[in-house]
N, CA, C and O atoms as a Tinker XYZ file with bonds, in Angstrom:
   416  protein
     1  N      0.835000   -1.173000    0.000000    73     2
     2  CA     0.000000    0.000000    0.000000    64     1     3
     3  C      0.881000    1.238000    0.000000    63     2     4     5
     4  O      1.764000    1.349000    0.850000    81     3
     5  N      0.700000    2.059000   -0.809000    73     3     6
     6  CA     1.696000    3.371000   -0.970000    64     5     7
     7  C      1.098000    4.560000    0.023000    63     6     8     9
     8  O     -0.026000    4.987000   -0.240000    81     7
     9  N      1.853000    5.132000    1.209000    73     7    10
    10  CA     1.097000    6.539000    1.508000    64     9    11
    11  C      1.460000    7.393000    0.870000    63    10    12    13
    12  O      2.005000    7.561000   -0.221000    81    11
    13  N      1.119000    7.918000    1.623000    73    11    14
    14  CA     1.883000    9.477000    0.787000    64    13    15
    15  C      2.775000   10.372000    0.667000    63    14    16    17
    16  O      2.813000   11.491000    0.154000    81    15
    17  N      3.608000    9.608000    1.307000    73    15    18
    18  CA     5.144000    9.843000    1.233000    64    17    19
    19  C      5.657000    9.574000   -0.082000    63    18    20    21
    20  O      6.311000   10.332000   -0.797000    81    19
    21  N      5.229000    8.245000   -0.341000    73    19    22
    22  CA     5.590000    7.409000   -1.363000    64    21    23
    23  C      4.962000    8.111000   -2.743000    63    22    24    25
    24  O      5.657000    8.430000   -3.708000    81    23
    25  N      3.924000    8.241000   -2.680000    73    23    26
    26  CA     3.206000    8.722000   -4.032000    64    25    27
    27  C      4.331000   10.217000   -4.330000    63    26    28    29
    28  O      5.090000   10.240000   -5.299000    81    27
    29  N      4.272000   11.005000   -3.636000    73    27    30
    30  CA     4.872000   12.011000   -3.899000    64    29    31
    31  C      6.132000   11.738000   -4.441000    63    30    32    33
    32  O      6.538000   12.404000   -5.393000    81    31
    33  N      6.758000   10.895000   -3.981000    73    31    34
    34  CA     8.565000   10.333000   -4.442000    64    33    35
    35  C      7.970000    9.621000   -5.849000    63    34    36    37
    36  O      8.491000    9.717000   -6.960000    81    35
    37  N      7.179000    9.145000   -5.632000    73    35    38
    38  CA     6.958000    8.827000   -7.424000    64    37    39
    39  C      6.657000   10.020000   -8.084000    63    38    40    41
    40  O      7.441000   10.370000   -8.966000    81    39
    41  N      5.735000   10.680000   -7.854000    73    39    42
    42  CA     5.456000   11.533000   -8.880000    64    41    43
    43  C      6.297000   12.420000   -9.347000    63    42    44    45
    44  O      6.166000   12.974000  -10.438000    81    43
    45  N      7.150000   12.598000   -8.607000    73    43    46
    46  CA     8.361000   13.539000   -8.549000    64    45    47
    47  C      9.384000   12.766000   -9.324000    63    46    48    49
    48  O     10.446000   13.217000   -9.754000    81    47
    49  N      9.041000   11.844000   -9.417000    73    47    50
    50  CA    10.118000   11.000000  -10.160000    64    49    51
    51  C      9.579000   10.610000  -11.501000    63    50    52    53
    52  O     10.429000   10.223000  -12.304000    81    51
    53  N      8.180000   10.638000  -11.951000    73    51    54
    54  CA     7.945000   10.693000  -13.160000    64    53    55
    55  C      7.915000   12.332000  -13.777000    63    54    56    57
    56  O      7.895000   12.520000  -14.993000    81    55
    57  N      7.914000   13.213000  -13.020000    73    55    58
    58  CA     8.262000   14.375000  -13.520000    64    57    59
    59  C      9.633000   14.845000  -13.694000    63    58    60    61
    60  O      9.782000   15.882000  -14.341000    81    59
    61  N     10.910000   14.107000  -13.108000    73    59    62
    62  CA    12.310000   14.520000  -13.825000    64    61    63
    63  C     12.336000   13.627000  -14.461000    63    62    64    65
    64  O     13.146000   13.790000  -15.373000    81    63
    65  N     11.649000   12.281000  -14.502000    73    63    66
    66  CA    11.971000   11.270000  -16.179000    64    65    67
    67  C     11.493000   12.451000  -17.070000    63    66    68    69
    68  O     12.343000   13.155000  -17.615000    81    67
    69  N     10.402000   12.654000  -17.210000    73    67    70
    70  CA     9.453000   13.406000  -18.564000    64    69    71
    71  C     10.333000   14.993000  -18.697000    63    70    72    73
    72  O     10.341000   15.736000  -19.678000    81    71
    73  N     10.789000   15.123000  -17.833000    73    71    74
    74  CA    11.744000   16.653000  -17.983000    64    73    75
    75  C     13.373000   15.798000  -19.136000    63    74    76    77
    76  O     13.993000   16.180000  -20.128000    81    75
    77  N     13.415000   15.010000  -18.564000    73    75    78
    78  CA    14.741000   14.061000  -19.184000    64    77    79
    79  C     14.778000   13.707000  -20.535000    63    78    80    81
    80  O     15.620000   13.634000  -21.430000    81    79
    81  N     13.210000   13.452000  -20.338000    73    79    82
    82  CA    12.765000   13.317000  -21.803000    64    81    83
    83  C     12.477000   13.827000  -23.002000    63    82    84    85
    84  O     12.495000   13.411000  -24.160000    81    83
    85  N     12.128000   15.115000  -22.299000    73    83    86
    86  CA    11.653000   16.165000  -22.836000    64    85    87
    87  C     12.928000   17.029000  -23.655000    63    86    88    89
    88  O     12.793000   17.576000  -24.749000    81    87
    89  N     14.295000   16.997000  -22.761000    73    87    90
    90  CA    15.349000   17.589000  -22.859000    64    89    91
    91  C     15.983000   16.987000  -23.770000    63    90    92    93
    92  O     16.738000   17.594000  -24.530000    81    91
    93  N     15.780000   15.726000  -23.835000    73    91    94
    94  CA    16.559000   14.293000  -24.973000    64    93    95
    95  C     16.011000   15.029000  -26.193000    63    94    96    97
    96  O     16.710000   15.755000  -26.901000    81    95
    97  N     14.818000   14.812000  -26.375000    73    95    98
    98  CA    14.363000   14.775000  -27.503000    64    97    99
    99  C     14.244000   16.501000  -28.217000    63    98   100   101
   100  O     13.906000   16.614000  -29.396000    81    99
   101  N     14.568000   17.803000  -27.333000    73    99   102
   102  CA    14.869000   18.888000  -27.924000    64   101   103
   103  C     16.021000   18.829000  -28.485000    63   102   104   105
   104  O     16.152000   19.013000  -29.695000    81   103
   105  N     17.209000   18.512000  -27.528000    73   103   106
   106  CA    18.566000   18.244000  -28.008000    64   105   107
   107  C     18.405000   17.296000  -29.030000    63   106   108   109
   108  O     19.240000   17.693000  -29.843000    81   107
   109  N     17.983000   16.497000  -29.426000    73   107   110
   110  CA    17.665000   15.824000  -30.900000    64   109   111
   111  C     17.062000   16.504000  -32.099000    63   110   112   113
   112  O     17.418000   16.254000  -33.250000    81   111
   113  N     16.065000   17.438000  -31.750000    73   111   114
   114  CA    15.693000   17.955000  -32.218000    64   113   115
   115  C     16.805000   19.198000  -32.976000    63   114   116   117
   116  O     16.761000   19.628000  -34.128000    81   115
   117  N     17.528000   19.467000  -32.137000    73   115   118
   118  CA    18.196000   21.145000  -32.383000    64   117   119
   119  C     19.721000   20.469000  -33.245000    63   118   120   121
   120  O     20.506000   21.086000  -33.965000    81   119
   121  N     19.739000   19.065000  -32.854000    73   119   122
   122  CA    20.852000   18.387000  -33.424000    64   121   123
   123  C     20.434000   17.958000  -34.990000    63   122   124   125
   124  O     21.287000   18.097000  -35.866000    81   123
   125  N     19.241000   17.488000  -35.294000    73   123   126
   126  CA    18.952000   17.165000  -36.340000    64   125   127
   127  C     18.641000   18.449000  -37.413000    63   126   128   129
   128  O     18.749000   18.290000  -38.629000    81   127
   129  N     18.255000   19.700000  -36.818000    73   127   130
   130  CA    18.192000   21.048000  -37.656000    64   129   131
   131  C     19.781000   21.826000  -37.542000    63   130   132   133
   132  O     19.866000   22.793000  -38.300000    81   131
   133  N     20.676000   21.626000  -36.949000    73   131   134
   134  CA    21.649000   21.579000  -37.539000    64   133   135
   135  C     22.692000   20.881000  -38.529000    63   134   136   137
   136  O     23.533000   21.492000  -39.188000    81   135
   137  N     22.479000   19.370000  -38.522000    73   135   138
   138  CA    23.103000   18.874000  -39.509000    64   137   139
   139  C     22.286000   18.784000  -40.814000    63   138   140   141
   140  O     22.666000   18.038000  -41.717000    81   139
   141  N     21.014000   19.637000  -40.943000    73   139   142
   142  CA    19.920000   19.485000  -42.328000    64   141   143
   143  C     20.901000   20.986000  -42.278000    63   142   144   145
   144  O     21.125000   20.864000  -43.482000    81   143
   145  N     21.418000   21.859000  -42.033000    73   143   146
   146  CA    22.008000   23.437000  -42.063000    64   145   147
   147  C     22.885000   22.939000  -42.422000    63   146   148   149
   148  O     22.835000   23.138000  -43.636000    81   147
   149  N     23.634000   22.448000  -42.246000    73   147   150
   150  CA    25.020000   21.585000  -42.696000    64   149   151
   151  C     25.063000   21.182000  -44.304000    63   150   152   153
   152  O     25.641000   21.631000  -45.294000    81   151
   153  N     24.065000   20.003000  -44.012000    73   151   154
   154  CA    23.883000   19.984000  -45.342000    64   153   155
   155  C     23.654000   20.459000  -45.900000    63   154   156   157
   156  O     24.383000   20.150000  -46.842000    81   155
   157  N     22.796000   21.503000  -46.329000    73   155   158
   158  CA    22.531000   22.422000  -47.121000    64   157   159
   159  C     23.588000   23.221000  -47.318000    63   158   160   161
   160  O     23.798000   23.573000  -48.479000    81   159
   161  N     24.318000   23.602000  -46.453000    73   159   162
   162  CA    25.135000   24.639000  -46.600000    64   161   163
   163  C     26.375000   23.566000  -47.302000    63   162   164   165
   164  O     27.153000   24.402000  -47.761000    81   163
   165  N     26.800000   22.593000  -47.535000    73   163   166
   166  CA    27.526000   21.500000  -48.311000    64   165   167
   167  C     26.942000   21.769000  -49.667000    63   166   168   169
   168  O     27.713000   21.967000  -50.606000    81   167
   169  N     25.600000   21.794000  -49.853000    73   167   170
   170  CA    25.002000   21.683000  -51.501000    64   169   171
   171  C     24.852000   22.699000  -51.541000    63   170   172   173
   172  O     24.520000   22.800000  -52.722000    81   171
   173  N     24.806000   24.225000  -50.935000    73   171   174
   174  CA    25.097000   25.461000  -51.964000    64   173   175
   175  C     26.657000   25.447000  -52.425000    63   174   176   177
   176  O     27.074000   25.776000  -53.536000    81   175
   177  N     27.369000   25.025000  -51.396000    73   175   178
   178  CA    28.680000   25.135000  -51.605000    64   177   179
   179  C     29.200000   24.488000  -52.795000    63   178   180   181
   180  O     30.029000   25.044000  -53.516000    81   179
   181  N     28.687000   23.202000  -53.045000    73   179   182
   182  CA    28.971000   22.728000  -54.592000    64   181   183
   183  C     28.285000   23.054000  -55.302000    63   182   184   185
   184  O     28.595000   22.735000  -56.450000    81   183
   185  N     27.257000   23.682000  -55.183000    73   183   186
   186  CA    26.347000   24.107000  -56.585000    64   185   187
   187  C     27.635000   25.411000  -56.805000    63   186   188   189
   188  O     28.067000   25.643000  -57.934000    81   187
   189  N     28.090000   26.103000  -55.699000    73   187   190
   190  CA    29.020000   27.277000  -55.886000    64   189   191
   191  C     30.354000   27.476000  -56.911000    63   190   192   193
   192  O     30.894000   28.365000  -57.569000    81   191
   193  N     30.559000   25.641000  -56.508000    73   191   194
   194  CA    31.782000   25.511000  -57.427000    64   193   195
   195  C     31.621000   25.036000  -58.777000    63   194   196   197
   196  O     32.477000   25.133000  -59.656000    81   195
   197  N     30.284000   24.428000  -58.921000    73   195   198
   198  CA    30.004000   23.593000  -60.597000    64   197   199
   199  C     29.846000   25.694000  -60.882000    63   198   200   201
   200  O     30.787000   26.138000  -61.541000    81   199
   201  N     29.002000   26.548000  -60.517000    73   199   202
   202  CA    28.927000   27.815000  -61.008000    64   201   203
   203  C     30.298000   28.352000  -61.390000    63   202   204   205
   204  O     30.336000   28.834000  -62.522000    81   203
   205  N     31.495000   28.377000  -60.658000    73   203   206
   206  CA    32.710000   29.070000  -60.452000    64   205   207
   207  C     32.756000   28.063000  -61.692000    63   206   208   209
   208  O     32.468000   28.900000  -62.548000    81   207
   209  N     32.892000   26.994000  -62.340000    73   207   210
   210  CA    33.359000   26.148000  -63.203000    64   209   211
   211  C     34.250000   25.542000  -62.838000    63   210   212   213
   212  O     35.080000   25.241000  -63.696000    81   211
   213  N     34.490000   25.080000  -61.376000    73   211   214
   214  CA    35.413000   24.310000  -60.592000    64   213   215
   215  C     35.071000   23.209000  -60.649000    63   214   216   217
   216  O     36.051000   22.471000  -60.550000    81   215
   217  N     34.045000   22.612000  -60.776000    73   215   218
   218  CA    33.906000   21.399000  -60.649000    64   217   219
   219  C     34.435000   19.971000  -60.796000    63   218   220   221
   220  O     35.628000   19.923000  -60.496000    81   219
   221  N     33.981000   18.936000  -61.119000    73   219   222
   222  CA    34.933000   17.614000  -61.106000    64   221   223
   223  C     35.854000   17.464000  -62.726000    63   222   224   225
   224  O     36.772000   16.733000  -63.099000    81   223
   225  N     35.248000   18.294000  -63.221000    73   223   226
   226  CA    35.633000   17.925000  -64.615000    64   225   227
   227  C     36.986000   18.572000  -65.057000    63   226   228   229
   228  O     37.732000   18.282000  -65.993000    81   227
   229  N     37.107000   19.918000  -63.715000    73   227   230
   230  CA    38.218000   21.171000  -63.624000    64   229   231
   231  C     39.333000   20.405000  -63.528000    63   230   232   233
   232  O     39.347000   19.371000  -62.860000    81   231
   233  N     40.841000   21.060000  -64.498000    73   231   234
   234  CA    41.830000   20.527000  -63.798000    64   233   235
   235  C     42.216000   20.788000  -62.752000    63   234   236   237
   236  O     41.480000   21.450000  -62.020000    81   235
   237  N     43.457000   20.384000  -62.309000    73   235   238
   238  CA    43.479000   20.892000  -60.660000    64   237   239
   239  C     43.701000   22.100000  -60.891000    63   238   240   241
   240  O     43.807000   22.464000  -62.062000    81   239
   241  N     43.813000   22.926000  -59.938000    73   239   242
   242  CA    44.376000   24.147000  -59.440000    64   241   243
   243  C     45.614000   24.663000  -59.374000    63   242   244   245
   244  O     46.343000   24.039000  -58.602000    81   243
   245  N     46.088000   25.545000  -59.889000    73   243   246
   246  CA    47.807000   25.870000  -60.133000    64   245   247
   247  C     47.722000   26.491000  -58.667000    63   246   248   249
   248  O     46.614000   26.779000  -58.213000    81   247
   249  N     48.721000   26.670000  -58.024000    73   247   250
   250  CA    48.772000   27.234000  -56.567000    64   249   251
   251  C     48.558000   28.887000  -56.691000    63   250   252   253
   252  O     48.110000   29.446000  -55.690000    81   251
   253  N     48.840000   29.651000  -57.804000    73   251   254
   254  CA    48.583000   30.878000  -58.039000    64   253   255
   255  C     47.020000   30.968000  -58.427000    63   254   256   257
   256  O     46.579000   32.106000  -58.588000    81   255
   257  N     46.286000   30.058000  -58.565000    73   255   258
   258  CA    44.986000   30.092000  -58.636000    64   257   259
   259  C     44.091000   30.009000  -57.559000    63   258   260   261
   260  O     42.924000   30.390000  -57.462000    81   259
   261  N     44.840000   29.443000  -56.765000    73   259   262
   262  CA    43.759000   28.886000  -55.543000    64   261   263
   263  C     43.000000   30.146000  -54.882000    63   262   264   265
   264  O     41.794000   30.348000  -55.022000    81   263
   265  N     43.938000   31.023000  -54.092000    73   263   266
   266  CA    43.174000   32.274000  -53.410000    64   265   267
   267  C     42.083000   32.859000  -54.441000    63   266   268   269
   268  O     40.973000   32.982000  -53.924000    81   267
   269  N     42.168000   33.241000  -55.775000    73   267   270
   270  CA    41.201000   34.078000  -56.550000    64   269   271
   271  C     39.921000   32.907000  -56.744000    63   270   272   273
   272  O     38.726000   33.193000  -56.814000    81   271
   273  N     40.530000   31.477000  -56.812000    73   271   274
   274  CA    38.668000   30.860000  -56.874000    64   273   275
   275  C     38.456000   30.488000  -56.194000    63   274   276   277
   276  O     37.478000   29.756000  -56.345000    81   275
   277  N     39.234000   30.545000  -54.313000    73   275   278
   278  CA    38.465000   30.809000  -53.461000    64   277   279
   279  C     37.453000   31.912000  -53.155000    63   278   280   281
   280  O     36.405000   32.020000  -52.519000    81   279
   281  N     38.349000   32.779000  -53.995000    73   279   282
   282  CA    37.433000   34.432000  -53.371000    64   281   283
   283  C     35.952000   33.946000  -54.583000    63   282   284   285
   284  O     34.897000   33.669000  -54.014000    81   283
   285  N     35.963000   33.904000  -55.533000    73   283   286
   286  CA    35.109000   33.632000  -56.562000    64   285   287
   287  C     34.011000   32.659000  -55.860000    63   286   288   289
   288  O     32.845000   32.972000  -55.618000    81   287
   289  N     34.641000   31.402000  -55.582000    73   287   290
   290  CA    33.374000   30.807000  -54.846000    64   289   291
   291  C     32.802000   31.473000  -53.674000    63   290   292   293
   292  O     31.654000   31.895000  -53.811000    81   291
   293  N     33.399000   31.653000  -52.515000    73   291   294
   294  CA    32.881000   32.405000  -51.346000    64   293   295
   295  C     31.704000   33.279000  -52.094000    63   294   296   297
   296  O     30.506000   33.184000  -51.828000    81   295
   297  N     32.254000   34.103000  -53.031000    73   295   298
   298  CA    31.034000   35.520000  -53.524000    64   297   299
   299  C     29.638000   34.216000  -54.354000    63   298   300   301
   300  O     28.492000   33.832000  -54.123000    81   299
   301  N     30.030000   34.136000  -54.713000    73   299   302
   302  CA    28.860000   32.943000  -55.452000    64   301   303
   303  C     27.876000   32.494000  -54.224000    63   302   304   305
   304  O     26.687000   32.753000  -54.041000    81   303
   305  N     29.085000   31.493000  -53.212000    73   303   306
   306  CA    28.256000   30.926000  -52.165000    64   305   307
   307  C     27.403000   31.893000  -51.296000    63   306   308   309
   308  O     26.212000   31.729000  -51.032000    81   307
   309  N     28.142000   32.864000  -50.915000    73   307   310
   310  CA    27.613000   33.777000  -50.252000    64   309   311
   311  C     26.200000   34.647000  -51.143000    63   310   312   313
   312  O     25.346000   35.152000  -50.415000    81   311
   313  N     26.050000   34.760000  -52.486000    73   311   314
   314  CA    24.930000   35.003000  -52.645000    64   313   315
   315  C     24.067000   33.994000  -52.710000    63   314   316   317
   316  O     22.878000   34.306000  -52.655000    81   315
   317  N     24.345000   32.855000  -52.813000    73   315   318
   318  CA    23.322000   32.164000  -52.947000    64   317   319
   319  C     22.702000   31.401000  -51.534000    63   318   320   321
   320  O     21.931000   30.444000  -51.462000    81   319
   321  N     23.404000   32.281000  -50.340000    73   319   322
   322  CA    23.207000   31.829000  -49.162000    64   321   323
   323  C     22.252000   32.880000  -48.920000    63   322   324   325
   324  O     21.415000   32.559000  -48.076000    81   323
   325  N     22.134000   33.891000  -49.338000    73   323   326
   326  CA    21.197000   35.368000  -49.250000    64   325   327
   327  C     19.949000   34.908000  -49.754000    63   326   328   329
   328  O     18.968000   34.919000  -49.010000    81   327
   329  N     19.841000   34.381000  -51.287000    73   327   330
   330  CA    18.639000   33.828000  -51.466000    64   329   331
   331  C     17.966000   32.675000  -50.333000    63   330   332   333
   332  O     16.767000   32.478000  -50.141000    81   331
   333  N     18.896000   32.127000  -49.795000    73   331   334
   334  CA    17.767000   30.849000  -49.389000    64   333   335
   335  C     17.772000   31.175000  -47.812000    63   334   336   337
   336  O     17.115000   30.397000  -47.121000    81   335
   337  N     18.485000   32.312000  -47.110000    73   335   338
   338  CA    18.224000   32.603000  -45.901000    64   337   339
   339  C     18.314000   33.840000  -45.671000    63   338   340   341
   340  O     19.280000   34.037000  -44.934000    81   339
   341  N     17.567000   35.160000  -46.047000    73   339   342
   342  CA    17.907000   36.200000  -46.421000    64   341   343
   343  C     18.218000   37.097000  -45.323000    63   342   344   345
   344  O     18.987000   38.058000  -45.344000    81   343
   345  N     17.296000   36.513000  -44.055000    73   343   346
   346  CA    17.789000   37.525000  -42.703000    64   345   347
   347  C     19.444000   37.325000  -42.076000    63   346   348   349
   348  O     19.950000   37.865000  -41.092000    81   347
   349  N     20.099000   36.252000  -43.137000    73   347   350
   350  CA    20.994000   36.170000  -42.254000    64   349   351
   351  C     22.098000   37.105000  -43.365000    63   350   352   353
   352  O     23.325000   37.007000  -43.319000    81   351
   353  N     21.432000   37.884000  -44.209000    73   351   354
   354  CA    22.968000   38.293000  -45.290000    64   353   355
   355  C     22.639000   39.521000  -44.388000    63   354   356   357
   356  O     21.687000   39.794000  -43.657000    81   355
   357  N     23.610000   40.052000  -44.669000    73   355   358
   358  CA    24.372000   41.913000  -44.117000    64   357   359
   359  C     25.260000   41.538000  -43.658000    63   358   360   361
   360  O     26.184000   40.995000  -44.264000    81   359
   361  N     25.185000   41.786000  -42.186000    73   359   362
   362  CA    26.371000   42.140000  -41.685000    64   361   363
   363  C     27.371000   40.394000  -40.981000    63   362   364   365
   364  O     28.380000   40.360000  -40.276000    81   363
   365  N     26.889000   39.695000  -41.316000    73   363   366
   366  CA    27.664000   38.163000  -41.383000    64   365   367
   367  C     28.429000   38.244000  -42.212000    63   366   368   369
   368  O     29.541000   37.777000  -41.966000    81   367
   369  N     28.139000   38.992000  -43.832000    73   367   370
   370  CA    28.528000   38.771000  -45.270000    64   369   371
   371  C     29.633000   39.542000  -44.706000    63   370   372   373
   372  O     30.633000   38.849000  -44.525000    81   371
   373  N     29.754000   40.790000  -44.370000    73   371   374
   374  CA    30.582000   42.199000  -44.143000    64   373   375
   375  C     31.405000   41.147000  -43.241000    63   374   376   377
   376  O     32.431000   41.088000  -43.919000    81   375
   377  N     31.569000   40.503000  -42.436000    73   375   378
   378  CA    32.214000   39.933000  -41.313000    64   377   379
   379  C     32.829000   38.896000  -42.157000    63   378   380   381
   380  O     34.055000   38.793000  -42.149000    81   379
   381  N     32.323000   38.349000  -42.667000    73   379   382
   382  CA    32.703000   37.146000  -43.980000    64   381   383
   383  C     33.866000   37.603000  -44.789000    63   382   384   385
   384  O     34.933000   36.988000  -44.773000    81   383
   385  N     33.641000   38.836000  -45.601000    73   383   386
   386  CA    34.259000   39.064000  -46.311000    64   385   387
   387  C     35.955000   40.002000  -45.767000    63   386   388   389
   388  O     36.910000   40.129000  -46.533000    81   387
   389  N     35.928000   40.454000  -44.527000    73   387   390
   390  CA    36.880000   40.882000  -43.354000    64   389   391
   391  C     37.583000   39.790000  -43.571000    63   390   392   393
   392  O     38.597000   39.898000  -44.261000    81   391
   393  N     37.200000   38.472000  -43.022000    73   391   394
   394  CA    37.914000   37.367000  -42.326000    64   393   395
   395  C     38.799000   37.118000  -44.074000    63   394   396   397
   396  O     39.995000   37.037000  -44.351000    81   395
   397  N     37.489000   37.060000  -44.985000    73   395   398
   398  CA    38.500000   36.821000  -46.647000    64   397   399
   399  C     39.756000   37.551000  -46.673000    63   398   400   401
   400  O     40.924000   37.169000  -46.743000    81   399
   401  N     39.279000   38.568000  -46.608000    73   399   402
   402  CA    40.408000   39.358000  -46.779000    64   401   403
   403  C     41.925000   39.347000  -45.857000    63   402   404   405
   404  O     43.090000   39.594000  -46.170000    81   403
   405  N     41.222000   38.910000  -44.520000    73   403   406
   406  CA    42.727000   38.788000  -43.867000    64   405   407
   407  C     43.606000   37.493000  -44.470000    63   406   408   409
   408  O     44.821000   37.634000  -44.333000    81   407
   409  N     43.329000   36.703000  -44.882000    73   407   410
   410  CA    43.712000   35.032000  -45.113000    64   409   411
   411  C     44.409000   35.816000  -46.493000    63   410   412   413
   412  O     45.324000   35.040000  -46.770000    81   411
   413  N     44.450000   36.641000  -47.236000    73   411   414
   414  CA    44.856000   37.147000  -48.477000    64   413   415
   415  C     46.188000   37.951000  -47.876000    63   414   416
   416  O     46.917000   38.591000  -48.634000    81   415
């Protein structure tokens, strides 16, 4: 027979399972909408380079080439990151294009 000491230690104990649970499955949640961001941000990035004409078919890269079709893709990727998420272009892009420039 449970009093009510007992009931309370249960209930209290099905309320930090369901908090546990609850927490599992956000963190799954926030984990699975970042690696779909991921990906996506992988397939603008090659749609960026078949555009730049880098693609698989490109020969390699002379080492005096590399920085200019990096900069070339970045501008490509970066607009086509404006179309498909538009609150995030301004001042990321401006911060984006800082960081380009120092690596030059």
């Amino acid at each position: 027979m449970m009093n009510e000491h007992d009931h309370e230690n249960g209930h209290d104990h099905d309320d930090e399972h369901d908090h546990e649970h609850d927490l599992a499955m956000e963190l799954t949640t926030q984990s699975q909408i970042f690696l779909e961001m991921r990906r996506q941000n992988l397939e603008l990035l090659d749609i960026a380079v078949k555009v730049a004409g880098l693609g698989k078919d490109h020969p390699p890269l002379k080492p005096a080439d590399v920085r200019g079709s990096l900069k070339t893709i970045w501008e490509i990727y970066a607009e086509f990151y404006t179309w498909v998420d538009p609150e995030e272009s301004g001042d990321e892009e401006d911060d984006a294009d800082e960081e380009f420039e120092e690596i030059e």
